[in-house]
N, C-alpha and C positions, 0 to 999 in steps of 0.2 A: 504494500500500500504506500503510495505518496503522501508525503509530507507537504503539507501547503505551507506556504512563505508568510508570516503576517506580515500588514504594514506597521512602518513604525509612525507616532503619534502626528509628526508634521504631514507626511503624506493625508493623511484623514482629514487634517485642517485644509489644507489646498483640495483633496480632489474635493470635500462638501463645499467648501468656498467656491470653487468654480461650478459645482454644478448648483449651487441657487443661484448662480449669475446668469445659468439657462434661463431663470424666468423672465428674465428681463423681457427678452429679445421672445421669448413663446408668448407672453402678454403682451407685448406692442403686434405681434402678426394677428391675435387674436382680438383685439380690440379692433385691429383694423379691416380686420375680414367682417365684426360682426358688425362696424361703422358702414361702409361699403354694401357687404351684401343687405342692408337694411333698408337700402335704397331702392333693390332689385325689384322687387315684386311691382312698383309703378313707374318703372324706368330701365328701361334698357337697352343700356348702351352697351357698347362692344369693351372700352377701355372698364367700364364697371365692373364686368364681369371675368375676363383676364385679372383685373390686381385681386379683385375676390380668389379665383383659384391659385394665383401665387401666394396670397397669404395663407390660405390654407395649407397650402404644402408647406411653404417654409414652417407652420404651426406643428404638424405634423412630424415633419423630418426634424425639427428639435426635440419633442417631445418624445420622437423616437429613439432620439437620441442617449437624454434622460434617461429613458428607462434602461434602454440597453447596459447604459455606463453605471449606473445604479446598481444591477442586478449582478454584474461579473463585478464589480470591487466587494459586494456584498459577500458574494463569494467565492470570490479571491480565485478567477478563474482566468484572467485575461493579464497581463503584465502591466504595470502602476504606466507604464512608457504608455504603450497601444491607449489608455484610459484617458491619458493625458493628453494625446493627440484628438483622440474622438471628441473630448471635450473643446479643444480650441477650434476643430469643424463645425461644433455645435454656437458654440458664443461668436465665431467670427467668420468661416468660411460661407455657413448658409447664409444667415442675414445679408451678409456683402453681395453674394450672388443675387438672394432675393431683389435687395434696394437696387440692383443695374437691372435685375431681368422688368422690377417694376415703372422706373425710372424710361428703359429703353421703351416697354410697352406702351406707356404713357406719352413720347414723346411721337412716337410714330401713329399712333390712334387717336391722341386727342388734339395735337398742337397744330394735326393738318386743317 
């Protein structure tokens, strides 16, 4: 039988510290999906509904995120590195994609 590695005390501080920093960025896509798509039912427009399903994903793939990186440090199955990385995909990779993929949609749908 394998022996699992604990973490020692700072890693626990950093990886919880970073991942309640996931909510940030999962409560700004969910605020702004439910702003947006609240509009849908008597208006629809093309760019409305584009930034509605990019906030949704981006909602989604953080929160996928979350849980993933939650469940493997819980139990100590994935390496503190891999966990660390997920994590700065989740605070900074998605959103940045999201903010250009909504940014570009926006510019090309609604500015014409």
């Amino acid at each position: 039988m394998q022996r699992r590695a604990t973490y020692v005390w700072w890693k626990h501080l950093l990886f919880w510290g970073l991942w309640l920093l996931l909510l940030g960025p999962a409560y700004i896509s969910a605020f702004g999906a439910w702003l947006i798509g609240s509009m849908l039912p008597g208006y629809h427009d093309p760019v409305d509904i584009i930034l509605t399903v990019i906030l949704t994903a981006t909602l989604l793939l953080v929160m996928g995120i979350a849980v993933y990186t939650a469940w493997h440090f819980w139990h100590q199955t994935k390496p503190f590195s891999k966990l660390m990385i997920w994590l700065s995909v989740g605070l900074l990779g998605i959103p940045l994609l999201s903010t250009a993929g909504a940014l570009f949609s926006y510019v090309q749908l609604a500015v014409k």
